[in-house]
Legacy VTK file of the C-alpha trace (Angstrom):
# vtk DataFile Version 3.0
C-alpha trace
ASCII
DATASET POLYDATA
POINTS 84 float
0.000 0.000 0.000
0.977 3.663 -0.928
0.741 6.759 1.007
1.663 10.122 -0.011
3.195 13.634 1.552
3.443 16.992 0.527
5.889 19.131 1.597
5.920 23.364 0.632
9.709 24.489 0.643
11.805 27.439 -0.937
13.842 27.070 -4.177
17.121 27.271 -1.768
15.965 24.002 0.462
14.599 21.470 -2.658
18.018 20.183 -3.403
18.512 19.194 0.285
15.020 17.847 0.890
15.159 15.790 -2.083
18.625 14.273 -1.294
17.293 13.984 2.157
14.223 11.913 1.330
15.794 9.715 -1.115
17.737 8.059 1.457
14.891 7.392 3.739
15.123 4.277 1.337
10.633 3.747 0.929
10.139 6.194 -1.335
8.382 4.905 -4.679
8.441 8.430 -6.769
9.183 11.865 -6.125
6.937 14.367 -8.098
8.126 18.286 -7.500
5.107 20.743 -8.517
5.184 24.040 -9.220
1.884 26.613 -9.180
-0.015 23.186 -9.184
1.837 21.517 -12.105
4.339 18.670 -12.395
7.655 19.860 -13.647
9.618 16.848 -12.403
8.901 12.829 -12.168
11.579 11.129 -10.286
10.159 7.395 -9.994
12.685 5.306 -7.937
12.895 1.707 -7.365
11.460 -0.271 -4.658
14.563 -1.586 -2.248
17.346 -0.229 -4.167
20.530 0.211 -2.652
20.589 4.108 -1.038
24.199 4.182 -2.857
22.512 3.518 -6.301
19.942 5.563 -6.018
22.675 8.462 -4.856
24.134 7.946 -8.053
21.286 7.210 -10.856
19.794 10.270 -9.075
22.904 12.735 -9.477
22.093 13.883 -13.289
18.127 14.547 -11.857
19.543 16.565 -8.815
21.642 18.742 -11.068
18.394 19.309 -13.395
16.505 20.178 -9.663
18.961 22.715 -8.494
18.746 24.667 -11.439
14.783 24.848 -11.391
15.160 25.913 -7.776
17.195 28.758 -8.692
14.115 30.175 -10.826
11.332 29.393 -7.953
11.113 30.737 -4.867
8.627 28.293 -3.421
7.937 24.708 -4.583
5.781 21.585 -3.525
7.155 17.675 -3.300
4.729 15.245 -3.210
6.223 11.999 -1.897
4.566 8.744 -2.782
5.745 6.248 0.243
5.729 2.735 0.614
4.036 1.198 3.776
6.667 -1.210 5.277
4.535 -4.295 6.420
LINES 1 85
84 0 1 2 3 4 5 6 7 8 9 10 11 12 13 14 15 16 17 18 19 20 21 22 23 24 25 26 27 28 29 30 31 32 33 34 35 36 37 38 39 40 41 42 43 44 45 46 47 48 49 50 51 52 53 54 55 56 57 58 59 60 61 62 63 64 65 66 67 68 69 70 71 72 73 74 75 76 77 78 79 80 81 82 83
């Protein structure tokens, strides 16, 4: 079973929330809206290796710190996966 967050944060901490919940490790997809629309998908796979993801997820951080230098406030929606 899925659940999802939202979190509202300023261009300056996206980078670091990202990074941050990508190594919480139960994250299914990261979706980053802005004014209501999607401007970024990041899907990640179930039980992959934090050290992995760090890297297959490198190219997509560089493409999210340059989109939070134009924004000054974003929202991340988190889809999570419900450890049974």
């Amino acid at each position: 079973m899925a659940n999802s967050e939202k979190f509202t944060v300023s261009g300056s901490q996206l980078v670091e929330k990202i990074k941050q919940l990508i190594h919480e490790g139960n994250i299914r997809r990261v979706r980053l809206l802005h004014e209501g629309r999607v401007v970024l998908e990041i899907p990640l796979s179930i039980g992959a290796p934090v050290a992995a993801v760090g890297i297959l997820a490198a190219p997509v951080l560089a493409a999210v710190a340059a989109f939070a230098a134009l924004v000054t406030e974003c929202t991340i929606e988190v889809e999570k996966i419900e450890k049974s």
